[in-house]
matplotlib code that plots the C-alpha trace (Angstrom):
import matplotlib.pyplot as plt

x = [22.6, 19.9, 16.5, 13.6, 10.8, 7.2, 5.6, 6.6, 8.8, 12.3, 12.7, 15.6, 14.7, 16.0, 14.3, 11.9, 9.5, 8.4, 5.2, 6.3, 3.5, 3.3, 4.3, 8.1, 8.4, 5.5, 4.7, 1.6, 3.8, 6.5, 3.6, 1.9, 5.4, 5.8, 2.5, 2.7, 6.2, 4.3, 1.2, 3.9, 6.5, 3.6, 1.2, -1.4, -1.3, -0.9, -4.5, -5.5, -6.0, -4.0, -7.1, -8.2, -4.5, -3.9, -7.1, -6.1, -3.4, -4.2, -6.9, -4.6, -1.4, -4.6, -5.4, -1.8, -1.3, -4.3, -2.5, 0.3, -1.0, -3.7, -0.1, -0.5, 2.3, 5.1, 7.4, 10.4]
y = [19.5, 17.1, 17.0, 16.0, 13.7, 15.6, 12.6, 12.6, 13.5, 13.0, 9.6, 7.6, 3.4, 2.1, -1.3, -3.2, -5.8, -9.1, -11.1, -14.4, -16.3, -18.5, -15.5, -16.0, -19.4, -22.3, -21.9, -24.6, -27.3, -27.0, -27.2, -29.8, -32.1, -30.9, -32.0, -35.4, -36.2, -35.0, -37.7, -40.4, -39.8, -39.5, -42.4, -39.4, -37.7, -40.6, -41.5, -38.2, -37.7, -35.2, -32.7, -32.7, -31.9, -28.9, -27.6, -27.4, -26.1, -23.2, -22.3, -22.6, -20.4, -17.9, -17.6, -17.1, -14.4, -12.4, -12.7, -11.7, -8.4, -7.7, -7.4, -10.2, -12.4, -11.7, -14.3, -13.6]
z = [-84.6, -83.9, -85.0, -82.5, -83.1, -83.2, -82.6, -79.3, -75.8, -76.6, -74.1, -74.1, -73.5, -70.5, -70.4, -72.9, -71.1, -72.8, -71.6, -71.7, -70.5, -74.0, -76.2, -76.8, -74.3, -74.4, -70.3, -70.3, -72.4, -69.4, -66.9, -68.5, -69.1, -64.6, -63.8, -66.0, -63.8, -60.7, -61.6, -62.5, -59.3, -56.4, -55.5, -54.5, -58.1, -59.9, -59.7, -60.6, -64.8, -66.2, -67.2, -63.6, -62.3, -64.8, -63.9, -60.4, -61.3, -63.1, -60.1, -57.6, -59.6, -60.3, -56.5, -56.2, -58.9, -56.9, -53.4, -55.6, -56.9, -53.9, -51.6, -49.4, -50.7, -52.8, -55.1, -53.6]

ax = plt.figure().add_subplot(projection="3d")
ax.plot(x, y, z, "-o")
ax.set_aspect("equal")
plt.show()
């Protein structure tokens, strides 16, 4: 016989969801190391300093994340 939990419904797991977005993986020191071989490999960003490019960056992936979850573009 088993005994059930009272501290709750009796759920089995099916999937366990990790934000990864710096929390298990570094995400901005893989962007940052992208953008720096961007700046070096393209006469356009090259003249651009490194602060200004990941603040770009970071506004346009947040636009992006917005069209994203508002339904007007997906990733796929």
């Amino acid at each position: 016989m088993t005994k059930r939990s009272t501290s709750g419904p009796d759920v089995a797991i099916t999937a366990v969801l990790f934000d990864l977005d710096d929390t298990l993986f570094d995400h901005w020191a893989c962007t940052r190391a992208a953008l720096a071989d961007l700046r070096a490999r393209s006469p356009v960003l090259g003249g651009v300093p490194a602060r200004a490019s990941r603040g770009g960056h970071r506004r346009l992936l947040e636009e992006l994340h917005l069209e994203v979850i508002g339904g007007h573009m997906t990733v796929v």
